[in-house]
Backbone bond lengths (Angstrom), bond angles and torsions (degrees), N, CA, C in turn:
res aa  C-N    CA-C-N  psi(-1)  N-CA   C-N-CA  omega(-1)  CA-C   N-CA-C  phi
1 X - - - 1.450 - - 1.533 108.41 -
2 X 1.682 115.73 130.99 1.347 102.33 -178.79 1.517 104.94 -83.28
3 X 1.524 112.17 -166.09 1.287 124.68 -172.57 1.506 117.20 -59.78
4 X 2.024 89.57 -54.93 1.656 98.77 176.91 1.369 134.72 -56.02
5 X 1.631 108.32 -25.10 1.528 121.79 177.24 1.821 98.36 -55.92
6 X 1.640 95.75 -74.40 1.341 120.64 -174.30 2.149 93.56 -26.43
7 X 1.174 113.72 -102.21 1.396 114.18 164.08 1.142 128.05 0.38
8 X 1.522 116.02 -58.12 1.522 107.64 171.45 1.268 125.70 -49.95
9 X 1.690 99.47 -61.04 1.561 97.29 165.73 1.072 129.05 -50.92
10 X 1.061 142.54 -28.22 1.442 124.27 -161.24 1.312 87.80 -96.33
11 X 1.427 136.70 -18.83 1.604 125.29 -171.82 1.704 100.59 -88.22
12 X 1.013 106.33 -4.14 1.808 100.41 -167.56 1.943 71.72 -102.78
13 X 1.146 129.47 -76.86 1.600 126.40 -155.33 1.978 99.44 -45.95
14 X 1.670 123.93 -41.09 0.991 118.68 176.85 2.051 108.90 -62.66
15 X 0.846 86.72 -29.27 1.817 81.07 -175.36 1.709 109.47 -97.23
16 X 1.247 134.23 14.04 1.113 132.28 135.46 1.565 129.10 -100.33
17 X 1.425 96.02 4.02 1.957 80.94 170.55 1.797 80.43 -126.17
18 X 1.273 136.78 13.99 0.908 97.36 164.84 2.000 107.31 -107.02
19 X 1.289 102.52 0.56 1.809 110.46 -178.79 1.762 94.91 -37.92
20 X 0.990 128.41 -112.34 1.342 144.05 -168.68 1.714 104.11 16.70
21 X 1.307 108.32 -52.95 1.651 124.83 -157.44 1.790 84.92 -102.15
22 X 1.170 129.49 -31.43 1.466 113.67 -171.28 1.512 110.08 -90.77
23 X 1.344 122.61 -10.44 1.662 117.50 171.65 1.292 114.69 -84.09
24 X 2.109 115.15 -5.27 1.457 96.65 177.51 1.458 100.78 -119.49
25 X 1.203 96.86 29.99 1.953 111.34 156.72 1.544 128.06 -63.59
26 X 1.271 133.65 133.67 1.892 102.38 161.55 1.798 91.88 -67.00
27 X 1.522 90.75 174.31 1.426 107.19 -167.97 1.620 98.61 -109.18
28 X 1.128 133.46 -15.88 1.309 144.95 -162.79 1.634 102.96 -78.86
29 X 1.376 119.62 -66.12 1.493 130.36 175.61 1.377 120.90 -50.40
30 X 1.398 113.16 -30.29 1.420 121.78 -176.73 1.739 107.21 -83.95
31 X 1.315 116.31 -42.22 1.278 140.41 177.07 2.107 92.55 -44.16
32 X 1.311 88.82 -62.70 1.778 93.76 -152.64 1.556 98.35 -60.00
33 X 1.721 100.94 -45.86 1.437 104.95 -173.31 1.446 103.88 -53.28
34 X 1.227 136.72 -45.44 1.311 120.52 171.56 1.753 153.10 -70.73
35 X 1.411 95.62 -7.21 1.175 147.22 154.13 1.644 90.25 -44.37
36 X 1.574 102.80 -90.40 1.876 108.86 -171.20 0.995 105.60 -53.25
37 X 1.399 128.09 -43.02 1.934 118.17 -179.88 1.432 106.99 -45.77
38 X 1.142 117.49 -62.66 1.659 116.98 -174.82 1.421 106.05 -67.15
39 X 1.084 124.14 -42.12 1.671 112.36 172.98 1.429 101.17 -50.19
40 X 1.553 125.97 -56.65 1.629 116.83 173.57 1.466 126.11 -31.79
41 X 0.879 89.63 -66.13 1.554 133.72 174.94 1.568 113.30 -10.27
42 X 1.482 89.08 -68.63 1.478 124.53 173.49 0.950 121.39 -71.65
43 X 1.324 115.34 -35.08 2.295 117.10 175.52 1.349 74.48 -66.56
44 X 1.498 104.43 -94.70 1.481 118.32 -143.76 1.503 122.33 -52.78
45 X 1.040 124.25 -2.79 1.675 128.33 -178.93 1.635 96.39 -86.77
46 X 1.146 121.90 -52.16 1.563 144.83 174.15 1.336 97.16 -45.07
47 X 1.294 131.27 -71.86 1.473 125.68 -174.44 1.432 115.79 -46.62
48 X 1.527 107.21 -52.28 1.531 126.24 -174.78 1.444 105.32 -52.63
49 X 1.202 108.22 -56.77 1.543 119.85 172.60 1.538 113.89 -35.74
50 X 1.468 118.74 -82.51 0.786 125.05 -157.29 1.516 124.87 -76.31
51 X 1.669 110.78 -7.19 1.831 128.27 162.98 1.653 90.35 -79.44
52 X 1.063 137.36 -47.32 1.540 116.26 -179.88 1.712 105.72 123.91
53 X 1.533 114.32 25.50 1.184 112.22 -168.19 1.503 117.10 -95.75
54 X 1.713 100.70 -4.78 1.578 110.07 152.61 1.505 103.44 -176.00
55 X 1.528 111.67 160.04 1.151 130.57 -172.28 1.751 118.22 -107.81
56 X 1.162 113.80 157.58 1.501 94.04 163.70 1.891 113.35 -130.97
57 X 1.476 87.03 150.69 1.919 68.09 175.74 1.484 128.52 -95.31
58 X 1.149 87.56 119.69 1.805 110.44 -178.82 1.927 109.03 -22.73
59 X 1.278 105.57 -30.21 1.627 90.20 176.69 1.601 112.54 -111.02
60 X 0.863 112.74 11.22 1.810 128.81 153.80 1.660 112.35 -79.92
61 X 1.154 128.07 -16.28 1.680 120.24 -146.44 1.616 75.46 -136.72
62 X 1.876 94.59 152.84 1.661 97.05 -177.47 1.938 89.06 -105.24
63 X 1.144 122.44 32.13 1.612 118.79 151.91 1.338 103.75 80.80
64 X 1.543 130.01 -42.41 1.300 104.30 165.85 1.445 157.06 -73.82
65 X 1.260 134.85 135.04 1.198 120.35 -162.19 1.325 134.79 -115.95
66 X 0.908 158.74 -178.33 1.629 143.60 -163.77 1.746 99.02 -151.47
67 X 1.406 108.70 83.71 1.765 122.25 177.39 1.582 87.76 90.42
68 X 1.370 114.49 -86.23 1.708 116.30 -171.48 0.930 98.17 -135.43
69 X 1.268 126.14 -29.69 1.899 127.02 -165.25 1.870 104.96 -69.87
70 X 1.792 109.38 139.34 1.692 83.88 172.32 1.572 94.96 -93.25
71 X 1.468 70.48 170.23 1.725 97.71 -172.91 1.892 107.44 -40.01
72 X 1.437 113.60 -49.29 1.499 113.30 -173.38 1.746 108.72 -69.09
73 X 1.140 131.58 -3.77 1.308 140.79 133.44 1.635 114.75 4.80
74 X 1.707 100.49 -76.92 1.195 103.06 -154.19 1.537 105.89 -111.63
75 X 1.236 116.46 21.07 1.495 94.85 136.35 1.019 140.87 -97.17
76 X 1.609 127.97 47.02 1.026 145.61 152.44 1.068 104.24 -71.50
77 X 1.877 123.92 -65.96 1.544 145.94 -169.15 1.218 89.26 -60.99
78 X 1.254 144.38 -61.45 1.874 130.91 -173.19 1.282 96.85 -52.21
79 X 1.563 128.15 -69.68 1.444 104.73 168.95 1.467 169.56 -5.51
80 X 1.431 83.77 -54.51 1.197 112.97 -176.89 1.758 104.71 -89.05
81 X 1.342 115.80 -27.98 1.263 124.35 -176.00 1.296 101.93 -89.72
82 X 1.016 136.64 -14.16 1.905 125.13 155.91 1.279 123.93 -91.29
83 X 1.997 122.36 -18.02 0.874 135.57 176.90 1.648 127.11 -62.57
84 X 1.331 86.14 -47.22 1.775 111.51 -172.08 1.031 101.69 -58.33
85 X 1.619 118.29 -52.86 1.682 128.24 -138.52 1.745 100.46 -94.58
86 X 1.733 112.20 -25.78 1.651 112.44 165.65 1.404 116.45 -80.25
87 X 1.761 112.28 -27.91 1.651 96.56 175.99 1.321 119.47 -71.45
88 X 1.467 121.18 -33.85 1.219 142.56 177.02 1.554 109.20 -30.58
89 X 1.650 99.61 -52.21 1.711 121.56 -145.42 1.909 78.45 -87.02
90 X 1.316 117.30 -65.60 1.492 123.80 -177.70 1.433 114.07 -29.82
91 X 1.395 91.72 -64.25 1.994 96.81 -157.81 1.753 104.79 -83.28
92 X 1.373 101.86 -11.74 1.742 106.69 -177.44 1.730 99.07 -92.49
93 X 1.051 106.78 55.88 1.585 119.74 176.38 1.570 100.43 -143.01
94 X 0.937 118.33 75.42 1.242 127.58 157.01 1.428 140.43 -124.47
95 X 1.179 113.45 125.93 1.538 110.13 -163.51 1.381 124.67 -50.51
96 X 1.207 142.51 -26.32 1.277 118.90 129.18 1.525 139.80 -35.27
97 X 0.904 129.18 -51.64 1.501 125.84 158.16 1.341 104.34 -67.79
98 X 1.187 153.62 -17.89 1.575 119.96 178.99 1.829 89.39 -99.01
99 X 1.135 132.97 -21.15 1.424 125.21 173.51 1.811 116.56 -49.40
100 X 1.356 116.13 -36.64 1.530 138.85 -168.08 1.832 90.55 -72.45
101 X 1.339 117.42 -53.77 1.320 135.33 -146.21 1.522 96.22 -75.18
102 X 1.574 114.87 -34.28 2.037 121.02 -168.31 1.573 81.01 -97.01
103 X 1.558 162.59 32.32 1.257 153.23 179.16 1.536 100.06 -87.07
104 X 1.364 130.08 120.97 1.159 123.90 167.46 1.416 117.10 -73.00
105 X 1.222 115.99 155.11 1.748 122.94 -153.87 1.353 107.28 -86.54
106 X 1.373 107.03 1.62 2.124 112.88 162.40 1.210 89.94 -96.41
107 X 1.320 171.19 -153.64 1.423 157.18 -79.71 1.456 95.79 -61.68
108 X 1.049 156.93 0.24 1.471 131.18 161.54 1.246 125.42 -101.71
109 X 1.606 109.86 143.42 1.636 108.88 -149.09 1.598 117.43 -66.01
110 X 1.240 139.58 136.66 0.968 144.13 174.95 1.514 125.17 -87.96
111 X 1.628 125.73 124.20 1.513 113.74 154.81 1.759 96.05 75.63
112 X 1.640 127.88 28.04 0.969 122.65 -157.77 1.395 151.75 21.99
113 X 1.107 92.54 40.41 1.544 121.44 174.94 1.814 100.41 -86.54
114 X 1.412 101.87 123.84 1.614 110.30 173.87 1.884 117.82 -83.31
């Protein structure tokens, strides 16, 4: 199996269990954030590359490349840029934090008064 197969899948299986939590996203923040991943992506894969800190094999990779990085590179960085932003939203649901959030604005201290 080459790289890109491998990749697809996991980017098509990541974007159906993560839909639910990613349609009540804005779409704008996620967009940019992924934007900079691949701008990363692309310096730093390129550097890595080209000091010798890993190789890829030529009949795994579909050969094209983006600066130095190949193309199957960055779906990690797409990854990672839908990953972060649904666990975030998921696991940052905790009843302590949504308890703080229903506090009416007379029980909280004023003018630093405890």
């Amino acid at each position: 199996m080459t790289n890109i197969v491998l990749n697809v899948l996991v980017l098509v299986v990541l974007g159906a269990v993560s839909w639910p939590v990613l349609r009540r996203l804005r779409g704008w923040p996620l967009v940019w954030a992924s934007v900079h991943l691949c701008v990363l992506t692309a310096v730093f894969d390129t550097l890595m590359i080209d000091v010798g800190l890993y190789v890829f094999d030529p009949d795994k990779i579909l050969g094209v490349h983006v600066w130095g990085a190949p193309l199957e590179d960055f779906a990690y960085a797409l990854a990672a840029a839908v990953l972060v932003p649904v666990l975030w939203t998921v696991l940052g649901r905790s009843r302590r934090t949504s308890s703080h959030a229903d506090a009416p604005v007379a029980d909280l201290p004023v003018g630093g008064e405890a």
